[in-house]
C-alpha positions as CSV (number, residue, x, y, z in Angstrom):
1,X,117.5,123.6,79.7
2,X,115.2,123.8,82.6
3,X,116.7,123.6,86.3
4,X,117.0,125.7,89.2
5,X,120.0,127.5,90.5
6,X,121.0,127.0,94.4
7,X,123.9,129.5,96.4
8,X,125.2,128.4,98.8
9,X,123.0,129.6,101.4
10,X,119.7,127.8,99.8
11,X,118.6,131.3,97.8
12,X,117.2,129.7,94.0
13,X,116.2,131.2,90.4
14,X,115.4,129.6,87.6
15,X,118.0,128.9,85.6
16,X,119.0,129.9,82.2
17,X,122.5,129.3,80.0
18,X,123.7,132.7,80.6
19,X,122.9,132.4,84.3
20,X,125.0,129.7,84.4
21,X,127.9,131.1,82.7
22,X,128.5,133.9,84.3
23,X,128.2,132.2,87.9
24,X,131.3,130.1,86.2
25,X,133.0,133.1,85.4
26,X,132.7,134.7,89.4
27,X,133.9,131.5,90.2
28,X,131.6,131.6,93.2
29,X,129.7,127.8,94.6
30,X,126.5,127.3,93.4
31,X,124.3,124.0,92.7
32,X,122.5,123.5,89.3
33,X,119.6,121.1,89.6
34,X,118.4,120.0,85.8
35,X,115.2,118.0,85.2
36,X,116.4,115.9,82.9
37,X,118.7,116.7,80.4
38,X,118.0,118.3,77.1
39,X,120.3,118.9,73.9
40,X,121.4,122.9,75.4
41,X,122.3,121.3,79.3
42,X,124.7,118.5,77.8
43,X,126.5,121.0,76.0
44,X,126.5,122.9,78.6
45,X,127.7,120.4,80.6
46,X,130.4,119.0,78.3
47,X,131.7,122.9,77.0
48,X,131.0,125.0,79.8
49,X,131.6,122.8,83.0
50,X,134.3,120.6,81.3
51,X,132.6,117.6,82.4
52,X,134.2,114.1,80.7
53,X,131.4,113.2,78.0
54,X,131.4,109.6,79.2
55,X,129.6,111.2,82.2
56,X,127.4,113.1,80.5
57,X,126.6,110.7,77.8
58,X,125.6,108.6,81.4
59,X,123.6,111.4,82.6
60,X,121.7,111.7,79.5
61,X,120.3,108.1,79.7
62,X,118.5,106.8,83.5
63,X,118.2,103.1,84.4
64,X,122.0,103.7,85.4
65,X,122.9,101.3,88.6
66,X,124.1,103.5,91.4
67,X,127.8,103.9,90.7
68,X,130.8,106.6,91.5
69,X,133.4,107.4,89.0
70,X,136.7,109.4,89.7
71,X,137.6,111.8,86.6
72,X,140.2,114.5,86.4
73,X,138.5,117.9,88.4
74,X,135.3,116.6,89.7
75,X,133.5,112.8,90.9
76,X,130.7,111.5,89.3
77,X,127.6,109.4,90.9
78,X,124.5,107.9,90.3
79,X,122.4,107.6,93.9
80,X,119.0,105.8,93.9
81,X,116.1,106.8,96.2
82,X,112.3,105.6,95.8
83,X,108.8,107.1,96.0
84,X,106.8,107.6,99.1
85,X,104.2,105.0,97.7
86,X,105.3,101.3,98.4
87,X,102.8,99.5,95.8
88,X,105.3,101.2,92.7
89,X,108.8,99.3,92.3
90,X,110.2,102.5,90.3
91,X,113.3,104.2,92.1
92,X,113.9,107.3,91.9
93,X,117.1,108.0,90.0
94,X,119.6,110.9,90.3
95,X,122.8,111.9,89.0
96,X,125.6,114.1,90.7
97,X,128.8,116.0,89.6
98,X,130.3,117.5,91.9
99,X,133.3,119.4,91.6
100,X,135.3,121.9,94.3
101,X,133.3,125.1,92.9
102,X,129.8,123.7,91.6
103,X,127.8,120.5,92.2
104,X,125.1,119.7,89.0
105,X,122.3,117.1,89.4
106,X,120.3,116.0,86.5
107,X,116.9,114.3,87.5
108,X,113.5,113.2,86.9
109,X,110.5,113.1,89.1
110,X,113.2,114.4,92.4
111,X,111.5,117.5,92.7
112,X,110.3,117.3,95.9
113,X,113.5,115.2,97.7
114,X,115.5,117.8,95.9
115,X,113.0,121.1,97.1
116,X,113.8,119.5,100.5
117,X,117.7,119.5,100.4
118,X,117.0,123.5,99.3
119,X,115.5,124.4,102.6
120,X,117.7,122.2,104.5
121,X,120.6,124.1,102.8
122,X,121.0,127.2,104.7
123,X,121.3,125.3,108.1
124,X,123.4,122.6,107.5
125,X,126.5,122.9,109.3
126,X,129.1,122.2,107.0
127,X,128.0,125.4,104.8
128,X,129.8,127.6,107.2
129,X,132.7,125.1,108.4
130,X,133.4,123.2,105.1
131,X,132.9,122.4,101.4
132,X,129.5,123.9,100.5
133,X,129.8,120.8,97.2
134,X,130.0,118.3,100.4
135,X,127.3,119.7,101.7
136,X,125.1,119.7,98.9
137,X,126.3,116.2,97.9
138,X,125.7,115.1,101.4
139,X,122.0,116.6,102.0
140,X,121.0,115.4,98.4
141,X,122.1,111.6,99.3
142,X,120.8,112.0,103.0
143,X,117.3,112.7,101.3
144,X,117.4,110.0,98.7
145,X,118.5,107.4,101.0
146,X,116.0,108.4,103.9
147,X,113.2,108.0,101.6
148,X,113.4,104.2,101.5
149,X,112.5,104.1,105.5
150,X,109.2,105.0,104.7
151,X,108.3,102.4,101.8
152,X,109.7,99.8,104.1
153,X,107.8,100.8,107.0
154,X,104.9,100.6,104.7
155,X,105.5,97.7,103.1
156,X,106.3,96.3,106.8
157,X,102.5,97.1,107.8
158,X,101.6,95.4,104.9
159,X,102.9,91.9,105.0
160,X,101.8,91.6,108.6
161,X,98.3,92.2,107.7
162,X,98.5,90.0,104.9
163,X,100.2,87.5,107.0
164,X,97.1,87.7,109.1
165,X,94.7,87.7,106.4
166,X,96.3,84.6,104.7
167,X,95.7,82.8,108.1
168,X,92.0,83.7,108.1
169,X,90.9,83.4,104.2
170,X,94.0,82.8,101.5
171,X,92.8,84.3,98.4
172,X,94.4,84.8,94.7
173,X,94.3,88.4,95.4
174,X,96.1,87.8,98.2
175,X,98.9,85.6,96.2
176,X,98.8,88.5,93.7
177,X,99.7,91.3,96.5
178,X,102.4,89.3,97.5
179,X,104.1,89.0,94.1
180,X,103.8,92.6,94.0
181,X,105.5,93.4,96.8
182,X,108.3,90.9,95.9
183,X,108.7,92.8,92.7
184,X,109.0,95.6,94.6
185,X,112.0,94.6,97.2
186,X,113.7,92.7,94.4
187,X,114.0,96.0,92.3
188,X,115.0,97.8,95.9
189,X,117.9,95.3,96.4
190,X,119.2,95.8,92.8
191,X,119.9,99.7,94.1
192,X,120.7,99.8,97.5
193,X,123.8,96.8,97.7
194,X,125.3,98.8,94.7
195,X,124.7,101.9,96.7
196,X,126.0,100.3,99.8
197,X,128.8,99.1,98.6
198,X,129.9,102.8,97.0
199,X,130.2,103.9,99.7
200,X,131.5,101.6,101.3
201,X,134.5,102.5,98.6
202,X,134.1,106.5,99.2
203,X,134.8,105.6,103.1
204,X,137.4,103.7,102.1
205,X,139.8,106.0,100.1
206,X,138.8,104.1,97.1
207,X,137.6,107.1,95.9
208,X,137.6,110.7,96.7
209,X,135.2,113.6,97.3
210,X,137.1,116.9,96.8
211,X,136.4,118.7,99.5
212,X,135.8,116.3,102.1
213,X,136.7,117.0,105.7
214,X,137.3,114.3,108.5
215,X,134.1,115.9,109.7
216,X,132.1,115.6,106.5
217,X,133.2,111.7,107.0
218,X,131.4,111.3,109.7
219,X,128.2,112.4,108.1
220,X,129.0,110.2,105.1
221,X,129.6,107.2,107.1
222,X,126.0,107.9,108.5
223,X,124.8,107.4,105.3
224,X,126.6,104.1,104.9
225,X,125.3,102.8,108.5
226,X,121.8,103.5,106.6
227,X,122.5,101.9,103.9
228,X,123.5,98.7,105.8
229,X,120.4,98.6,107.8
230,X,118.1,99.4,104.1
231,X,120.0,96.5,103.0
232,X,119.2,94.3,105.8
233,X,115.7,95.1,106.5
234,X,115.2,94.1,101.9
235,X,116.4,90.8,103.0
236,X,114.5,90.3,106.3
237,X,111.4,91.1,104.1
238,X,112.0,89.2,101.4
239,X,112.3,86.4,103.7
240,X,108.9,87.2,105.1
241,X,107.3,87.6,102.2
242,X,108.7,84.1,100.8
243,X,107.1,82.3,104.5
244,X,104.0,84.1,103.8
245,X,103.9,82.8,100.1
246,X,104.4,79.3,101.6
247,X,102.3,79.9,104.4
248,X,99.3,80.5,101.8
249,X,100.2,77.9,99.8
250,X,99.9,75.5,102.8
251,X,97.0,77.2,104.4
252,X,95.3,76.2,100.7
253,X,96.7,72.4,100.5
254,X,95.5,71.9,103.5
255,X,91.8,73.6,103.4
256,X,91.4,71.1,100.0
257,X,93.1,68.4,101.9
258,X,89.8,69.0,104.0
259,X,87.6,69.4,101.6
260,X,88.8,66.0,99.9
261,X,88.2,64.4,103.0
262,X,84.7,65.7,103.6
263,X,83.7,64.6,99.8
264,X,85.5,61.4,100.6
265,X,83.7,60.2,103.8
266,X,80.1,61.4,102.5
267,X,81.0,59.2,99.4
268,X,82.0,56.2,101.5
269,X,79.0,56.9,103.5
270,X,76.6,56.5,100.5
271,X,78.9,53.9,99.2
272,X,76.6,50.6,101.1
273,X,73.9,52.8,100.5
274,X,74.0,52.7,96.8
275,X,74.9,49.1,97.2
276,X,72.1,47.6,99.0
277,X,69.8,50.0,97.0
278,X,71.0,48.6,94.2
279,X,70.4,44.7,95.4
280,X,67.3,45.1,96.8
281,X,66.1,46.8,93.4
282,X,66.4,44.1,91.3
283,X,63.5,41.9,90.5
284,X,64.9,37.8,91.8
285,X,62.4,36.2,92.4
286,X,63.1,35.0,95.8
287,X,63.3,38.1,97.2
288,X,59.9,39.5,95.7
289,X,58.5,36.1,96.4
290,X,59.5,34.9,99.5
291,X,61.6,37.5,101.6
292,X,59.9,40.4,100.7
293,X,56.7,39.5,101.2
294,X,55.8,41.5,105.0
295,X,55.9,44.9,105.9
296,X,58.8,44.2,108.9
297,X,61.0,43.1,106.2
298,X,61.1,45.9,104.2
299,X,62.0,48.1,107.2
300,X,64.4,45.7,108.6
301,X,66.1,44.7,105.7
302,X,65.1,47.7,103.1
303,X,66.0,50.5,105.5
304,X,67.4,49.1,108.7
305,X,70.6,47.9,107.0
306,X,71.1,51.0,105.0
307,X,71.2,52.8,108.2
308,X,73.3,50.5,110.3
309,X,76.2,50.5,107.6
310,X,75.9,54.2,107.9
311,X,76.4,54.3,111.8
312,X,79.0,51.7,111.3
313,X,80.8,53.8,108.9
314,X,80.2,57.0,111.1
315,X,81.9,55.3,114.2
316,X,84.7,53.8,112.1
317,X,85.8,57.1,110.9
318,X,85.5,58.7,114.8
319,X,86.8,56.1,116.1
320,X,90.4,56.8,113.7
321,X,90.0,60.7,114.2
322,X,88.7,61.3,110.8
323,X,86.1,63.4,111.8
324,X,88.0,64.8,114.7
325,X,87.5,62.5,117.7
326,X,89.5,60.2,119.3
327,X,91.9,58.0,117.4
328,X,93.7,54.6,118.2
């Protein structure tokens, strides 16, 4: 079992089984924080603690969606947060029991949201005027939830200057980044509207927090205001990144659109050119014998026509806008 023990007033060891025993036999709060959970902490968990095993057998397996569960002596959750970098779509994943006396979390890759609810420990407020569990339950959510403000600020920053890139030069790289980032908020949504809408039920009497104070409410209901705004900012950027998908996809129709055009006119162009080429090059007889036959001719006819269709063609196409001038 490896995990560190918290009092109430932030001081941690390491802890051990025997450690934790005998803090269950003074009866006294404390917070066990387990990285991960190994064969010794369920049992542990399901003999010493009394925990239901439907919760630990939950605890022992991540990729659980966020989620609170009332049992007899303490509440169980699973809260979501996510990792500082924005370009990875893993969440990070915690589980909480929290009884009156103790609070456990079991967790993987937390270490340093967690090592942060530690030091804010000792100064929270409701360690002297309420339920040190509903303080550690609230600081360890607080942390989790506040680290999505970040990734979203990031990823904010990102698909405005991808926005502006796509205006200047789409790319596939660019069409690649943005499926990445969709990947990213669609596995963000699939955590926080669970996780919004639990607490949503904790607020509402749904369920119940032992411990909790009209006071600690207030702090809880923070949370859920967060929670509402994470939620809405996913959509609003999922939106953006879906007008900047079409927006490349239109800024690349349109540059071949362009393209086709350019190829088009400079085949039209040569189109009377290839012709008269072409007539001129074969061997009649009346033309090599009789039309042919001076030096004027083959400029006038040889050459002069080629370029007269080609200014004729040239005008025609300005004239209608093709080549961006006036049109009719």
């Amino acid at each position: 079992m490896q995990g560190k023990l918290t009092e109430a007033d932030g001081q941690t060891v390491e802890a051990t089984v025997d450690l934790v025993r005998r803090r269950l036999r003074e009866k006294a709060f404390f917070w066990l924080d387990l990285d991960g959970l190994d064969a010794d902490g369920a049992t542990v968990l399901r003999d010493d603690f009394g925990f239901h095993p439907l919760a630990v057998e939950d605890a022992e397996h991540f990729g659980q969606r966020p989620k609170v569960d009332d049992y007899d002596g303490f509440t169980y959750l699973v809260v979501h947060g996510t990792r500082a970098d924005a370009r990875e779509a893993a969440t990070t994943e915690v589980h909480i029991f929290h009884a009156a006396s103790h609070v456990v979390t079991v967790s993987r890759g937390a270490g340093d949201l967690l090592e942060a609810v530690r030091e804010r420990l000792g100064r929270h407020r409701a360690t002297a005027g309420s339920s040190p569990g509903v303080a550690v339950l609230y600081l360890v959510v607080d942390e989790l939830v506040d680290s999505y403000f970040p990734v979203l600020a990031q990823l904010d920053d990102r698909i405005d200057a991808l926005e502006d890139a796509i205006l200047k030069q789409p790319t596939d790289a660019q069409l690649g980044e943005l499926f990445d980032m969709k990947r990213t908020l669609v596995a963000l949504r699939k955590v926080v509207t669970p996780e919004r809408d639990m607490f949503a039920r904790l607020l509402s009497g749904a369920s119940i927090v032992e411990g909790m104070t009209p006071e600690d409410e207030r702090y809880f209901r923070d949370l859920y205001d967060h929670l509402i705004r994470i939620s809405d900012l996913v959509d609003s950027y999922r939106d953006l990144l879906t007008g900047a998908m079409d927006t490349h996809l239109s800024t690349v129709s349109n540059r071949l659109n362009v393209v086709m055009k350019q190829l088009t006119i400079i085949a039209t162009v040569f189109l009377p050119l290839s012709f008269l080429t072409g007539f001129f090059g074969q061997n009649f007889a009346l033309l090599t014998g009789h039309v042919l036959t001076q030096t004027w001719s083959f400029w006038v006819l040889g050459i002069g026509l080629e370029l007269v269709a080609a200014a004729a063609l040239l005008y025609l196409f300005r004239k209608r806008g093709w080549l961006g001038g006036p049109t009719e």
